[in-house]
Backbone as XML, in Angstrom:
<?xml version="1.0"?>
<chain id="A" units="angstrom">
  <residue number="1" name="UNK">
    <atom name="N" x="167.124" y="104.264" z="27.560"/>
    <atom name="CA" x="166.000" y="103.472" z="28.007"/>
    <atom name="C" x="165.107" y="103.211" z="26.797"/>
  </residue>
  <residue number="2" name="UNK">
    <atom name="N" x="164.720" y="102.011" z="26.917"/>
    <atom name="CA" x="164.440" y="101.488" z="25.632"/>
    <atom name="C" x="162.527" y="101.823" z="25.614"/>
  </residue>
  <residue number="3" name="UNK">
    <atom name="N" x="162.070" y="101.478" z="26.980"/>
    <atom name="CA" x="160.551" y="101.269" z="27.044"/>
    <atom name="C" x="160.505" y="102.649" z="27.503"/>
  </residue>
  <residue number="4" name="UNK">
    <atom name="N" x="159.567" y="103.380" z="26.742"/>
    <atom name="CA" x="158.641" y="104.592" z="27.056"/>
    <atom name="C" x="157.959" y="104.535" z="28.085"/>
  </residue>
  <residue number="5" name="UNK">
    <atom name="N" x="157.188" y="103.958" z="28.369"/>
    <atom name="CA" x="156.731" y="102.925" z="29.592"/>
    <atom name="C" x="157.672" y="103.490" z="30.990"/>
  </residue>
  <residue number="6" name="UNK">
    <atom name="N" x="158.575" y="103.241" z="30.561"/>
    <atom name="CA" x="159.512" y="103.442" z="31.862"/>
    <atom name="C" x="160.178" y="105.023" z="32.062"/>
  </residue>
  <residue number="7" name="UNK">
    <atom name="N" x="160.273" y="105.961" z="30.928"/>
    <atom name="CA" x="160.375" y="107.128" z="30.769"/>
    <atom name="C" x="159.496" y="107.676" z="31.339"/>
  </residue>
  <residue number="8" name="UNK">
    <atom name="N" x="158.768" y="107.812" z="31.448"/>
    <atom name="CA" x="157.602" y="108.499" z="32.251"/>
    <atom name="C" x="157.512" y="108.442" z="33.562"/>
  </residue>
  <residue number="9" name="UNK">
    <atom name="N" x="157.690" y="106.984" z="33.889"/>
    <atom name="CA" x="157.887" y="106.683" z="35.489"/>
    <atom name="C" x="159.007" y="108.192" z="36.249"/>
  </residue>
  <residue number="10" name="UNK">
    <atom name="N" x="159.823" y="108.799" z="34.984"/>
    <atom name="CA" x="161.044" y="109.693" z="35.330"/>
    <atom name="C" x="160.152" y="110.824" z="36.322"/>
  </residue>
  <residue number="11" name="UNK">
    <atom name="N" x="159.324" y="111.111" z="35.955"/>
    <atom name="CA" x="158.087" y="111.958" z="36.404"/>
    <atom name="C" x="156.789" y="111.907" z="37.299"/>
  </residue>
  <residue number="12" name="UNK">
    <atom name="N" x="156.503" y="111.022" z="37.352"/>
    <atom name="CA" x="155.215" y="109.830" z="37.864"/>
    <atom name="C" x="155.329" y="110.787" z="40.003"/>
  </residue>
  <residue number="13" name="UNK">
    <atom name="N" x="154.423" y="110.931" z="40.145"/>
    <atom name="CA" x="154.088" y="110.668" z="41.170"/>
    <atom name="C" x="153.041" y="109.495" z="41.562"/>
  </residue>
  <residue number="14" name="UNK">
    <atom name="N" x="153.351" y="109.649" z="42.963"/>
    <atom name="CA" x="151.964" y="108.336" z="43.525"/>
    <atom name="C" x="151.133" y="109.021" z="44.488"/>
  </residue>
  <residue number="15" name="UNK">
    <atom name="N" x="150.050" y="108.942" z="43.934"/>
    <atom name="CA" x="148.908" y="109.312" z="44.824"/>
    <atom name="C" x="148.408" y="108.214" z="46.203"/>
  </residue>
  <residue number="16" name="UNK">
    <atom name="N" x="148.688" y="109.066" z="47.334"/>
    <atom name="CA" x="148.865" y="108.427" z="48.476"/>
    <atom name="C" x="147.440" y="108.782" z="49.544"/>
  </residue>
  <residue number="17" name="UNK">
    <atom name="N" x="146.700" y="108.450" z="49.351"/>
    <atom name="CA" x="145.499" y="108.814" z="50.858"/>
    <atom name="C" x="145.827" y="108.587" z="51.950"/>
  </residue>
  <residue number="18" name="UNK">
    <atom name="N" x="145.756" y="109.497" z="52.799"/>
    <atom name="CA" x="146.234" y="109.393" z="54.357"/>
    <atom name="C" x="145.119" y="109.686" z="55.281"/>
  </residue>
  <residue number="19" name="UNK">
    <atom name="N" x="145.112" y="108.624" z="56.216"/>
    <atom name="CA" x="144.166" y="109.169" z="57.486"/>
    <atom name="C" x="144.341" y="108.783" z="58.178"/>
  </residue>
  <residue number="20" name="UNK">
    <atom name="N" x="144.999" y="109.223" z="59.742"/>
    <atom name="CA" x="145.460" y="108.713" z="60.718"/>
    <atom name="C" x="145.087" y="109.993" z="61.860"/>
  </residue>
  <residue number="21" name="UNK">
    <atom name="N" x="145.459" y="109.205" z="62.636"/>
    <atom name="CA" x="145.580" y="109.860" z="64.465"/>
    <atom name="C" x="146.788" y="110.248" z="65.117"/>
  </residue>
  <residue number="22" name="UNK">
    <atom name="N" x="146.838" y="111.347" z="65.067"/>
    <atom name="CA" x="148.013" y="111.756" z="66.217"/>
    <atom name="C" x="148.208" y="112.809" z="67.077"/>
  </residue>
  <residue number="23" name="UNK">
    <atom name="N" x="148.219" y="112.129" z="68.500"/>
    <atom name="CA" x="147.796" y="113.025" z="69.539"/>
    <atom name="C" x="146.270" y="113.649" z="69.697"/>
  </residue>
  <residue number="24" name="UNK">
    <atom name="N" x="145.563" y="112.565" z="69.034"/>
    <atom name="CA" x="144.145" y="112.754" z="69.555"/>
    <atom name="C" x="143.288" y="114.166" z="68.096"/>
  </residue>
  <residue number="25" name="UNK">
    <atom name="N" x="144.379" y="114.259" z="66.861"/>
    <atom name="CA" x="144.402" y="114.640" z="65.709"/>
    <atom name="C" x="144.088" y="113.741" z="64.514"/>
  </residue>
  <residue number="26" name="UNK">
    <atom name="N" x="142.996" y="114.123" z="63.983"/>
    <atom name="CA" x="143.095" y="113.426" z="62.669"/>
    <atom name="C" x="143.105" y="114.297" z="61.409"/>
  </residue>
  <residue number="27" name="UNK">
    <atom name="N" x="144.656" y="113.258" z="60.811"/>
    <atom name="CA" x="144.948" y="114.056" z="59.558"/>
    <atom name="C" x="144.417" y="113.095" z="58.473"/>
  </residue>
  <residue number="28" name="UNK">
    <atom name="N" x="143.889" y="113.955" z="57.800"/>
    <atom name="CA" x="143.428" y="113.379" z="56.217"/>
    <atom name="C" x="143.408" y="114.457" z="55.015"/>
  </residue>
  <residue number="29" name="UNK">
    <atom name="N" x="144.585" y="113.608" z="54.162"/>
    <atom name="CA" x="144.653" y="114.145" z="53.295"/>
    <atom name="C" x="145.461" y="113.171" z="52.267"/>
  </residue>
  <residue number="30" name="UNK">
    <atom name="N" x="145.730" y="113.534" z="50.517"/>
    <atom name="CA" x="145.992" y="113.101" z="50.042"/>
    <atom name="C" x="147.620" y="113.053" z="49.629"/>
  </residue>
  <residue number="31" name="UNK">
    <atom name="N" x="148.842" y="112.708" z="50.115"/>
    <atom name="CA" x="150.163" y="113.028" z="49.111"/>
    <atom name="C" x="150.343" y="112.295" z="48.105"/>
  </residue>
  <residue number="32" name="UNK">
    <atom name="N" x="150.966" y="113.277" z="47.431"/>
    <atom name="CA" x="151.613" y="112.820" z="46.609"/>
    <atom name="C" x="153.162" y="112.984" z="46.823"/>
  </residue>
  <residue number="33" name="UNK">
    <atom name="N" x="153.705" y="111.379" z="46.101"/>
    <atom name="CA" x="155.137" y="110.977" z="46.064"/>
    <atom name="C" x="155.925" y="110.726" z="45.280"/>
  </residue>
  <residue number="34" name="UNK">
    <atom name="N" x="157.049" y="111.483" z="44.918"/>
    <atom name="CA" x="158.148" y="110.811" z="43.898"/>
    <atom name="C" x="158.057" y="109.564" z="43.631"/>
  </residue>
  <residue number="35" name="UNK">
    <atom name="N" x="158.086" y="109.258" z="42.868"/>
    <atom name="CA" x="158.655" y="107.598" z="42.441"/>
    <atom name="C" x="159.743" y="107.721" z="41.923"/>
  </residue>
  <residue number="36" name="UNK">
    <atom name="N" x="160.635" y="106.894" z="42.797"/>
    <atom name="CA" x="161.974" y="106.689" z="42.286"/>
    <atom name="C" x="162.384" y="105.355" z="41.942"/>
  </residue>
  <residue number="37" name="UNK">
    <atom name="N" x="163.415" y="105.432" z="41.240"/>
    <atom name="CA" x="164.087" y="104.171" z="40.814"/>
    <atom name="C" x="164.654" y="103.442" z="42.703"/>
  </residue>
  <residue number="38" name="UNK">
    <atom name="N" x="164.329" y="101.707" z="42.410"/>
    <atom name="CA" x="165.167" y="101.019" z="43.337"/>
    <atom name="C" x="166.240" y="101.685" z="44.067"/>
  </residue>
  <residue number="39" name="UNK">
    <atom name="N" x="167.563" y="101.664" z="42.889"/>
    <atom name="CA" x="168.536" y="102.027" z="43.180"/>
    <atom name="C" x="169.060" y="103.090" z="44.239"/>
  </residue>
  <residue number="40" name="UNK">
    <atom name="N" x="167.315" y="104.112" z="43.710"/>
    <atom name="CA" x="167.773" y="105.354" z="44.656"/>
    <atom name="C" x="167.176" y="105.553" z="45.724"/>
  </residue>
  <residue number="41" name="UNK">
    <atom name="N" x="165.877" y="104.680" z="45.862"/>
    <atom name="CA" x="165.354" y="104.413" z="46.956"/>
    <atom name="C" x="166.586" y="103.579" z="47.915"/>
  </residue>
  <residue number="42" name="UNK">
    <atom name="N" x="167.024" y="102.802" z="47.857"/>
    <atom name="CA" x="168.229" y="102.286" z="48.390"/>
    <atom name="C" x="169.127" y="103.114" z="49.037"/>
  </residue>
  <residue number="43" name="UNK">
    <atom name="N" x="169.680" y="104.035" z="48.295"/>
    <atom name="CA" x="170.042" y="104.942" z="48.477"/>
    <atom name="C" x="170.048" y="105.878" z="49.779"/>
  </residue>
  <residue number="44" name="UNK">
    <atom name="N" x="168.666" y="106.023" z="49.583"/>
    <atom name="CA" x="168.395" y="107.029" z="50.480"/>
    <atom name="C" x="167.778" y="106.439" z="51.795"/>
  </residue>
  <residue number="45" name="UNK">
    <atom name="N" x="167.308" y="105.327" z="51.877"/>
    <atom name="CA" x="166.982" y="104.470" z="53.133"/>
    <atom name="C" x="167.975" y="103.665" z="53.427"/>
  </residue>
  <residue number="46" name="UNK">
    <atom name="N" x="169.471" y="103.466" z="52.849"/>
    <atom name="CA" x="170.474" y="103.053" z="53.962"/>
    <atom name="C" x="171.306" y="103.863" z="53.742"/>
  </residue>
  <residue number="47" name="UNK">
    <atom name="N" x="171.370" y="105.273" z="53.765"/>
    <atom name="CA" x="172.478" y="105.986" z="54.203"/>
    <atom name="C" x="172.646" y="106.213" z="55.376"/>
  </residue>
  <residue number="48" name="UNK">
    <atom name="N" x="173.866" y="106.527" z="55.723"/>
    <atom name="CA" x="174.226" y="105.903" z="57.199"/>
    <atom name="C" x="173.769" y="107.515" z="58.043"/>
  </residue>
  <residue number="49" name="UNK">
    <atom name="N" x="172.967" y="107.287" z="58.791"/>
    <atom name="CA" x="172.356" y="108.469" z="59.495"/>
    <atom name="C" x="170.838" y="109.315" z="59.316"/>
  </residue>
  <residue number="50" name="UNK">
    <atom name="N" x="170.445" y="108.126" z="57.754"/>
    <atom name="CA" x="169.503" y="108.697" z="57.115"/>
    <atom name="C" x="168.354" y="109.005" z="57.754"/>
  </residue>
  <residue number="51" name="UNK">
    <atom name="N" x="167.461" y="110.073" z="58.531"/>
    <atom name="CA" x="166.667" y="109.840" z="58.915"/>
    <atom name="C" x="165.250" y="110.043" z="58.497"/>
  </residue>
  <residue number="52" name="UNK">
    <atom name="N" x="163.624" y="109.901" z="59.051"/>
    <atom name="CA" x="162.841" y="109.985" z="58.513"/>
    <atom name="C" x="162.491" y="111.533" z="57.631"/>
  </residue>
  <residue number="53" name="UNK">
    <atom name="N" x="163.026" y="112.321" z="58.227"/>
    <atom name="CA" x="162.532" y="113.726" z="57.980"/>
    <atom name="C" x="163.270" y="113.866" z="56.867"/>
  </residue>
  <residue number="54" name="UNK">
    <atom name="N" x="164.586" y="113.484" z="56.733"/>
    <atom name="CA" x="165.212" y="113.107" z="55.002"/>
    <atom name="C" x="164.442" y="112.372" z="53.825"/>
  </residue>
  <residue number="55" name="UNK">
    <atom name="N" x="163.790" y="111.883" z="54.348"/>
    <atom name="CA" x="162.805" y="110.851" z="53.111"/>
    <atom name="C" x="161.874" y="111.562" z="53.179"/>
  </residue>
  <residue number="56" name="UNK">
    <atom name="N" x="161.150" y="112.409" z="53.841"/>
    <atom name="CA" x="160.101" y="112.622" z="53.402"/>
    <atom name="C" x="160.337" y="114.180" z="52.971"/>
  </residue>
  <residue number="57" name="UNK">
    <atom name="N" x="161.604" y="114.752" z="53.147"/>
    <atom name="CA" x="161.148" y="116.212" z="52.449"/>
    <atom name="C" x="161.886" y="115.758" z="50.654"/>
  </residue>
  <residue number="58" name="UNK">
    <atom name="N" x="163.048" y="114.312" z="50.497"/>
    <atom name="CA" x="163.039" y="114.242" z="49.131"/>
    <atom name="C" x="162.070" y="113.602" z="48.650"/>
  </residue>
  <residue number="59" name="UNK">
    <atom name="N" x="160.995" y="112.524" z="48.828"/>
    <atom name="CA" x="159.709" y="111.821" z="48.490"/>
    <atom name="C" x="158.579" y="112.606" z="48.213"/>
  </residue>
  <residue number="60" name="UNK">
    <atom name="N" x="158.184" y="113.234" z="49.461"/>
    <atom name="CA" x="156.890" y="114.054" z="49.814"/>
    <atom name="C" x="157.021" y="115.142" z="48.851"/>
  </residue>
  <residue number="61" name="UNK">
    <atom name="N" x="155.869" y="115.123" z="47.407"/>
    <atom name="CA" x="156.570" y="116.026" z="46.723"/>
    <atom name="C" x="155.211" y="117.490" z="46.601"/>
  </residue>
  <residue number="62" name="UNK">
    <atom name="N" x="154.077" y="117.020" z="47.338"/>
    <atom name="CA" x="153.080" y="117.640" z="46.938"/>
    <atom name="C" x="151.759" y="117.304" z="48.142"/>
  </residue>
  <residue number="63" name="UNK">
    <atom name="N" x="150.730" y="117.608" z="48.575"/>
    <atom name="CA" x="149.316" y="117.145" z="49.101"/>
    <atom name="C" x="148.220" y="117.803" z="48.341"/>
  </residue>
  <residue number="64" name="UNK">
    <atom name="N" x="147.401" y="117.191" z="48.577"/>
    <atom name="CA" x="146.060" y="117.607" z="48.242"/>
    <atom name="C" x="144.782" y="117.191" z="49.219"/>
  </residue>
  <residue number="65" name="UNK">
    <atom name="N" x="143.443" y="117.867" z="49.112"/>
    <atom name="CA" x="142.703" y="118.102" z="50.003"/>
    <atom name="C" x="143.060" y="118.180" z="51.789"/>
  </residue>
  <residue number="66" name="UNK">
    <atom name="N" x="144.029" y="119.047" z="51.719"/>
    <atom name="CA" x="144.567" y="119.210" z="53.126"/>
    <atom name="C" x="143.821" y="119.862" z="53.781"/>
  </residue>
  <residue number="67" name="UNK">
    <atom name="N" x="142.978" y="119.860" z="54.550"/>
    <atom name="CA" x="141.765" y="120.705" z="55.347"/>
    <atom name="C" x="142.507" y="121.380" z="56.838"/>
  </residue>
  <residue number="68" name="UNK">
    <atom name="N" x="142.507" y="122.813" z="56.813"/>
    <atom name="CA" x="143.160" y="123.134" z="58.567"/>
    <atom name="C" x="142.412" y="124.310" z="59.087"/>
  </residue>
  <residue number="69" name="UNK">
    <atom name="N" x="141.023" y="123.551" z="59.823"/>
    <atom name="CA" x="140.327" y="124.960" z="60.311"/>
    <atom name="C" x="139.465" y="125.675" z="59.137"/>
  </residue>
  <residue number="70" name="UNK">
    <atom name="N" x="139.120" y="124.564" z="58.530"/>
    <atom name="CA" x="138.032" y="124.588" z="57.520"/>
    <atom name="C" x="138.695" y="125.094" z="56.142"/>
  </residue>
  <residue number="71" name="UNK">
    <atom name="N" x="140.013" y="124.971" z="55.896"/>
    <atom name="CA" x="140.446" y="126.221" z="54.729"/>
    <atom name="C" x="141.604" y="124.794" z="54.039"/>
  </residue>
  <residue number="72" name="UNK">
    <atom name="N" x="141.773" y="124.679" z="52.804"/>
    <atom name="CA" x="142.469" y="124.100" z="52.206"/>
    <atom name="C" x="144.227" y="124.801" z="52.470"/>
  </residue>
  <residue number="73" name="UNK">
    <atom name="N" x="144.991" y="123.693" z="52.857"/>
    <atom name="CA" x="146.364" y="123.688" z="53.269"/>
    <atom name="C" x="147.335" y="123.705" z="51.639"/>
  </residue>
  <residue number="74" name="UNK">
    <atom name="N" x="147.585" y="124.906" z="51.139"/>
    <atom name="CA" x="148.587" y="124.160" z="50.204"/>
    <atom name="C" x="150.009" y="123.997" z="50.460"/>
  </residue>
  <residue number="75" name="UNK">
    <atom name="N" x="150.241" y="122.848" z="49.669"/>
    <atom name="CA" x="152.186" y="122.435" z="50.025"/>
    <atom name="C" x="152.923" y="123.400" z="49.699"/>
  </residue>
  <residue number="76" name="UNK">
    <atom name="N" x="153.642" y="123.614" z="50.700"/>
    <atom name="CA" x="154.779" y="124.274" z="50.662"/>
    <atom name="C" x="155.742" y="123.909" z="51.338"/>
  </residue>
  <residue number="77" name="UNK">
    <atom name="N" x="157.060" y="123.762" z="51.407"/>
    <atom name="CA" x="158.169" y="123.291" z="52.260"/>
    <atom name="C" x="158.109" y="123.896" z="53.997"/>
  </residue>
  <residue number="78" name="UNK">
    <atom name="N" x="157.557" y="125.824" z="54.114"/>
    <atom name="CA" x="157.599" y="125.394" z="55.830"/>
    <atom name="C" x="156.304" y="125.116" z="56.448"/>
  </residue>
  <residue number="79" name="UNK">
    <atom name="N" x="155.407" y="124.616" z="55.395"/>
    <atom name="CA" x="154.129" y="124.139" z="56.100"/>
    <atom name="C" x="154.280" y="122.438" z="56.381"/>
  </residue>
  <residue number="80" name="UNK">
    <atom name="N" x="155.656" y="121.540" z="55.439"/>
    <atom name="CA" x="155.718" y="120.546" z="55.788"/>
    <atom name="C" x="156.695" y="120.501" z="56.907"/>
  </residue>
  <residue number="81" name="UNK">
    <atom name="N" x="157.957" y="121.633" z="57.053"/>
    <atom name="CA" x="158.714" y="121.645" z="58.043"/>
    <atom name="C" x="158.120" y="121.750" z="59.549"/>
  </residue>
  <residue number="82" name="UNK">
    <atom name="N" x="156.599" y="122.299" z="59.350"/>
    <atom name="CA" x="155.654" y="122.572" z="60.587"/>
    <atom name="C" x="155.318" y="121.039" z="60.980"/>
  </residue>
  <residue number="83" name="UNK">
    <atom name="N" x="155.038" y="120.616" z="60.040"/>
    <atom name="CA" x="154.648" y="118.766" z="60.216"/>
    <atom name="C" x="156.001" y="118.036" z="61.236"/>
  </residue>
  <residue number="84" name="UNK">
    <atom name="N" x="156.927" y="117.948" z="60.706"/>
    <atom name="CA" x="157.616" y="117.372" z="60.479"/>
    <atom name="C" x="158.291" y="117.517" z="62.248"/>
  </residue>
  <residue number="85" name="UNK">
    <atom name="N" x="158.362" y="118.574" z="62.723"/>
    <atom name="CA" x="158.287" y="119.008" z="64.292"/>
    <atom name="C" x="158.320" y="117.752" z="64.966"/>
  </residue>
  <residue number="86" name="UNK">
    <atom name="N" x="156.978" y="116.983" z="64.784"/>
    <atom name="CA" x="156.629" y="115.742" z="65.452"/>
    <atom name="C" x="157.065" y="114.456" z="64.873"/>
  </residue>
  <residue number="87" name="UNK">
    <atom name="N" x="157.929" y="114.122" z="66.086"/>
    <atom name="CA" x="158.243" y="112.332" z="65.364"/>
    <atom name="C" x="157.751" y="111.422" z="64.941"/>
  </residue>
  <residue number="88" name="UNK">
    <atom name="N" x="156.173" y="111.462" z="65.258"/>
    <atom name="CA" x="155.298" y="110.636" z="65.126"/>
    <atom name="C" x="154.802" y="110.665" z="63.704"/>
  </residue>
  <residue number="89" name="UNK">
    <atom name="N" x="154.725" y="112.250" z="63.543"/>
    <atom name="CA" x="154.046" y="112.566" z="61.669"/>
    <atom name="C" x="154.735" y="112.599" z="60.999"/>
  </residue>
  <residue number="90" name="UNK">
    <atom name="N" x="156.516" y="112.821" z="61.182"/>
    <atom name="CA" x="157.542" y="112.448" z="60.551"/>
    <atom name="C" x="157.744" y="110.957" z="60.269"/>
  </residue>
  <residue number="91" name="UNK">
    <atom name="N" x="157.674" y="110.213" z="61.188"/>
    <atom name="CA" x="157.714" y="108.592" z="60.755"/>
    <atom name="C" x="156.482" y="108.083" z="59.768"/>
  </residue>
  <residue number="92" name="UNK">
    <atom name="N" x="155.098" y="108.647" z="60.388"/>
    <atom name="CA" x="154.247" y="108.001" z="59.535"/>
    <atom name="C" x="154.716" y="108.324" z="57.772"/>
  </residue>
  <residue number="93" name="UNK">
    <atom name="N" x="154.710" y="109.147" z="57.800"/>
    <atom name="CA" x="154.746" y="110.168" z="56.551"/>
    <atom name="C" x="156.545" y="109.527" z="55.393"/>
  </residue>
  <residue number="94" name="UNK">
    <atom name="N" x="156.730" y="108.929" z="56.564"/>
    <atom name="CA" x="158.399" y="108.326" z="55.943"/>
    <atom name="C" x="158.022" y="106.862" z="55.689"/>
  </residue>
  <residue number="95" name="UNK">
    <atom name="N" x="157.584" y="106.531" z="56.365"/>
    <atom name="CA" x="156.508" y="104.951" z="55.999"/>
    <atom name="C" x="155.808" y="104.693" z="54.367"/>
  </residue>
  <residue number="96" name="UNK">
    <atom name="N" x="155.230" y="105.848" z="55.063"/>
    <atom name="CA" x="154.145" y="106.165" z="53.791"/>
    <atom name="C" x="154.862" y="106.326" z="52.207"/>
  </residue>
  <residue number="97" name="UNK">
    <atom name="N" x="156.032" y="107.124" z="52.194"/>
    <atom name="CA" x="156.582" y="107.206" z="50.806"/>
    <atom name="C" x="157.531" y="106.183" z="50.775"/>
  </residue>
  <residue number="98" name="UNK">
    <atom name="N" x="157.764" y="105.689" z="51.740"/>
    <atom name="CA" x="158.854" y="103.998" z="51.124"/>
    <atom name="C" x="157.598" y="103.442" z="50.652"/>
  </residue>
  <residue number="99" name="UNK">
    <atom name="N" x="156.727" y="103.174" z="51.521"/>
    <atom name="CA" x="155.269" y="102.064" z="51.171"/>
    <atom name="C" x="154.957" y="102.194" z="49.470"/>
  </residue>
  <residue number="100" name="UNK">
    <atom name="N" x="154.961" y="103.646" z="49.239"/>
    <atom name="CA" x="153.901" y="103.840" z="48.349"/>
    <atom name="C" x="155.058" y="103.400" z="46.807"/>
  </residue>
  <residue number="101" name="UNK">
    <atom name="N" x="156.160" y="103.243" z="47.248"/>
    <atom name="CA" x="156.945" y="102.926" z="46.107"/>
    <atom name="C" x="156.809" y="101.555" z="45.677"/>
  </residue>
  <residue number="102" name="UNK">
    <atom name="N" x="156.415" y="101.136" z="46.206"/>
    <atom name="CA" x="155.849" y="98.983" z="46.165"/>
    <atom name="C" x="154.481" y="99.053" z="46.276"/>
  </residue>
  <residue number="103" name="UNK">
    <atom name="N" x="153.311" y="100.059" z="46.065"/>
    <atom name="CA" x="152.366" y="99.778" z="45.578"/>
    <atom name="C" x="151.834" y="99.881" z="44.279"/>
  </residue>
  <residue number="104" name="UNK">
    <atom name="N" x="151.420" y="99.038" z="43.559"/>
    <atom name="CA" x="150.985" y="98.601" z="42.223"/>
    <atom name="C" x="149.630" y="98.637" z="42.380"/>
  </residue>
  <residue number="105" name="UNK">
    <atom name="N" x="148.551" y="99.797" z="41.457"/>
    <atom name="CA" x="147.291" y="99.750" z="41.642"/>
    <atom name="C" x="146.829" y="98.771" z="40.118"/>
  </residue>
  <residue number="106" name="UNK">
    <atom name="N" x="145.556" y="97.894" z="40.870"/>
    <atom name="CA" x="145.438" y="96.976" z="39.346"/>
    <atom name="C" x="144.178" y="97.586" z="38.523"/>
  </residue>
  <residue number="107" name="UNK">
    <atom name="N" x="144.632" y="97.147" z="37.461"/>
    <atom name="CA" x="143.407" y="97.994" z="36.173"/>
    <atom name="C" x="142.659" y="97.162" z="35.570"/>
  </residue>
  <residue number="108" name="UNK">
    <atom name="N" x="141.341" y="97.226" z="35.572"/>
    <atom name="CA" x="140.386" y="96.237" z="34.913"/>
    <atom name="C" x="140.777" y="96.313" z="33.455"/>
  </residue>
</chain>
């Protein structure tokens, strides 16, 4: 790879803000997401059976300001497997890291 520029992307997460409703719950907090190459995003959203809870435990790589009962939530895999229970926070959350791979923030 020729552009440095693009070496880095090898590493790059995306900072994702979340705030939504579910089941009369509001979650807010910040993830962070792999950025992957096209190719492998492809990949992994048409494999045949692929489902949401697959994208988001390879995407979903991290959160921040996770608030639960007044106490900061840190990431860990069975605190996202606790999430993930529900279809509803599983889809959003699988949305959310395809989304965040096609967002481009602009710089003055």
């Amino acid at each position: 790879m020729k552009l440095k520029l693009l070496h880095e992307l090898n590493k790059a997460a995306i900072k994702a803000p979340l705030n939504f409703e579910f089941g009369g719950v509001v979650f807010k907090f910040t993830a962070y997401i792999r950025l992957v190459p096209e190719s492998e995003l492809k990949k992994l959203t048409e494999k045949q059976g692929a489902s949401d809870g697959e994208i988001v435990r390879e995407l979903l790589v991290s959160w921040g300001d996770f608030i639960d009962d007044g106490k900061e939530v840190p990431f860990d895999k069975s605190t996202l497997e606790e999430l993930l229970v529900y279809s509803g926070i599983t889809a959003r959350l699988s949305v959310e890291c395809i989304n965040a791979q096609y967002r481009i923030t602009e710089k003055n």
